[in-house]
C-alpha positions in Angstrom: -73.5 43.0 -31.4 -71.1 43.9 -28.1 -69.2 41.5 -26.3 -71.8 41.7 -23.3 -75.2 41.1 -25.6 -73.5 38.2 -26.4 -72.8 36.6 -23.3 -76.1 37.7 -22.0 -77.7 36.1 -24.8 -75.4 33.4 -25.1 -74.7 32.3 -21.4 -75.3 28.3 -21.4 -75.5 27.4 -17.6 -79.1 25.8 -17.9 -79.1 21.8 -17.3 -83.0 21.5 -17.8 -83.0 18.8 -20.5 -80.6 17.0 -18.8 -81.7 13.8 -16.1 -78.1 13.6 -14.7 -78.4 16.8 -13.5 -80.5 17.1 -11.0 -83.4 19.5 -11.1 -83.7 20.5 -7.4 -80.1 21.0 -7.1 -80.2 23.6 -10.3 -83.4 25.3 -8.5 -81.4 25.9 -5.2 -78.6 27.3 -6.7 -80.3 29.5 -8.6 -82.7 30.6 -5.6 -80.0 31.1 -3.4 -79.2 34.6 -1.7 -76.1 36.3 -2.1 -72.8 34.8 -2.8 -71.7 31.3 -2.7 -68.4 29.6 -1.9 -66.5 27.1 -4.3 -63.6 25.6 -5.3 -61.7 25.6 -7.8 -60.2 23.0 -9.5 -57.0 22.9 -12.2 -57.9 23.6 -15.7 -57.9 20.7 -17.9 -56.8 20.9 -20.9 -57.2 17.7 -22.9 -56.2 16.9 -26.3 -56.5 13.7 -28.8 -54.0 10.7 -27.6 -52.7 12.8 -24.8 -53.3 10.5 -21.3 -53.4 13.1 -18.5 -51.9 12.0 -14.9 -53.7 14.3 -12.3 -52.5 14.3 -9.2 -51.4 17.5 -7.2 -47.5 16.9 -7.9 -48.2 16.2 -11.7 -50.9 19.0 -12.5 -49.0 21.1 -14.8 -48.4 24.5 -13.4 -50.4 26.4 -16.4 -53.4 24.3 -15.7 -53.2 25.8 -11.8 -52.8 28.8 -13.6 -56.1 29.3 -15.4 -57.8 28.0 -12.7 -56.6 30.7 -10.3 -57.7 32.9 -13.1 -61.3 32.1 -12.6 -60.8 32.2 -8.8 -59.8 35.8 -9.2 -62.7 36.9 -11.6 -65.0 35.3 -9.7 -64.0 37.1 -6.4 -63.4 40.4 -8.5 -67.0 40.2 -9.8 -68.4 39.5 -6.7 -70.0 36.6 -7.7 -68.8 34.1 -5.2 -66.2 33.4 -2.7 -64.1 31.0 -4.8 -60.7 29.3 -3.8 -58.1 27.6 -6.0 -58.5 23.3 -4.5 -55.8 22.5 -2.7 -55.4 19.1 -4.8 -56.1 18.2 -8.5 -59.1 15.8 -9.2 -57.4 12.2 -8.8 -59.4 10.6 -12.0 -57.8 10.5 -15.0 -60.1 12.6 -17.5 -59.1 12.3 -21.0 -60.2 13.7 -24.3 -62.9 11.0 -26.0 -64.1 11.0 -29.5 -67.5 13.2 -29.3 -67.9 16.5 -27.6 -70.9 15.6 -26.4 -69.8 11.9 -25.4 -67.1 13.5 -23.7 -69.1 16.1 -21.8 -71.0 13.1 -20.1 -68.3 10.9 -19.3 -66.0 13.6 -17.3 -69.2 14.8 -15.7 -69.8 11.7 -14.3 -66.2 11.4 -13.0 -66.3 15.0 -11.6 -69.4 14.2 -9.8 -68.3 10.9 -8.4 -64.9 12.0 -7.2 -66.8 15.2 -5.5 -68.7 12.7 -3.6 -65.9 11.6 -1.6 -63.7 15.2 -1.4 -65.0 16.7 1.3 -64.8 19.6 0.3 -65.5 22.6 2.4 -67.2 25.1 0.5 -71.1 25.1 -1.3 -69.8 24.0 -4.7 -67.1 22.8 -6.9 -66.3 24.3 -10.3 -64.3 22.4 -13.5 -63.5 23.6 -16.6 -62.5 21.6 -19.6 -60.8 23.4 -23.0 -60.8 20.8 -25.7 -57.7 21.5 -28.4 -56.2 19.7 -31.5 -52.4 18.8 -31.9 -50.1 21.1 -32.3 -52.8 23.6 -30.7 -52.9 27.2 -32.5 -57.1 26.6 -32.1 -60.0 25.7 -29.1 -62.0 22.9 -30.4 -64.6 23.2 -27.2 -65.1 24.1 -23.3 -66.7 22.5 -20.6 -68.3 23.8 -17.6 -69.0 21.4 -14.3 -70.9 22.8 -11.3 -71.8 20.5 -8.7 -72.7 21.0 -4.8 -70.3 19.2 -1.7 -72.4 16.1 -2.2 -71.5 15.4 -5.9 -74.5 16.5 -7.3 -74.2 18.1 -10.9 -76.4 21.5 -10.1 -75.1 23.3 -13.6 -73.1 22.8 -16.6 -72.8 22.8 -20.6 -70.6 22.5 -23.6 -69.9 25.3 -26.2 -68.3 24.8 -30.1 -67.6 26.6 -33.1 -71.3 26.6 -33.4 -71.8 28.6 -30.5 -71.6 32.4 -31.0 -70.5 33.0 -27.3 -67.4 30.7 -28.7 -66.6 32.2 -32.2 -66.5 35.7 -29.9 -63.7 35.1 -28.2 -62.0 33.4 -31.5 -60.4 30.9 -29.4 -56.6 30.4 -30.2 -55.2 29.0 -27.1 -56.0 27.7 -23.7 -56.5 31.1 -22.3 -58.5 32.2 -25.0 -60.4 29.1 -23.5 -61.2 30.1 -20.4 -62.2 33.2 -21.6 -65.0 31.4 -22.9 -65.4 29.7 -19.5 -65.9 32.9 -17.6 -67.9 34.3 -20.5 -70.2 31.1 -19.3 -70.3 31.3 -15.5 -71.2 35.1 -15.9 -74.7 33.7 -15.7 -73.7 33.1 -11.7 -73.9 36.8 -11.5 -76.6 37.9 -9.6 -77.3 40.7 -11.6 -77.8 38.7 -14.6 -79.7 35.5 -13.1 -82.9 37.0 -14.2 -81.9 37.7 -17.9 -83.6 35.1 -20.2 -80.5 33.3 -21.7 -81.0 30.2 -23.8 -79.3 27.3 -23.0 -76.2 26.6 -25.6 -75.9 22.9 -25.1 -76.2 20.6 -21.9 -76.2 16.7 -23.3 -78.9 14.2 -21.7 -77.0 11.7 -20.2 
């Protein structure tokens, strides 16, 4: 199977089974016309017993990075207008025993913190890549989309069980946002229509 079967068949960005994010907000998006604009924020890389301390001056510069990463792919691919935020998210994520437990509480965060940004384009985009101690392996990624208001619109969680994951054979944080562009390739245009099962979006 190519590399582009899979991540038409394995693109994730479906949020139907989940009541946090909100149904109207996922229909918009995906009835909208042409490209959107969004911001960017810092990778975050989280692993066990690490306490992260975001903040603009603290965000480590790889994190800025892989963010500015998906700003240029998603520009490149003409899927949206995207820009790298000017600030890190102030809320302290951190890595929390179950992927899907996890998922939940930093969406929650990302939404609530969106609320009150202000910022100035349609959406805001985060990305999570989950790795064990000493690294050398991805445990899991997470995808955030949510409108200016703080509305969760799109997003999902991929693992070893995921084959648009074990793809990629994720070795470091790059290889993880690999997998993250892999997953927002269902904001292309050109592949909206495709029927792509959902990988995993927990209920909250």
């Amino acid at each position: 199977m190519s590399r582009i079967t899979i991540i038409l068949t394995g693109c994730m960005l479906l949020a139907a089974c989940s009541s946090k994010i909100s149904k109207a907000c996922t229909e918009a998006f995906h009835a909208r016309v042409g490209k959107f604009t969004v911001t960017v924020y810092p990778v975050h890389v989280l692993q066990p017993g690490e306490e992260p301390q975001p903040g603009a001056l603290l965000t480590p510069e790889s994190e800025i990075q892989l963010a500015q990463i998906i700003v240029d792919t998603l520009n490149e691919r003409g899927i949206a207008v995207a820009t790298l935020a000017a600030t890190d998210l102030t809320i302290p994520f951190k890595f929390v025993m179950g992927q899907d437990k996890m998922w939940k509480v930093s969406g929650n965060l990302f939404a609530t913190e969106i609320a009150s940004a202000n910022i100035n384009t349609d959406y805001a985009l985060l990305v999570e890549v989950l790795i064990p101690p000493g690294a050398g392996e991805v445990w899991g990624v997470h995808v955030y989309l949510a409108n200016s208001m703080g509305t969760l619109c799109e997003g999902g969680l991929t693992n070893s069980h995921h084959e648009i994951f074990t793809a990629v054979e994720p070795r470091d944080r790059s290889d993880g946002v690999e997998i993250a562009l892999a997953m927002l390739h269902c904001l292309d245009p050109i592949t909206i229509g495709v029927d792509r099962p959902s990988m995993y979006t927990p209920s909250f």
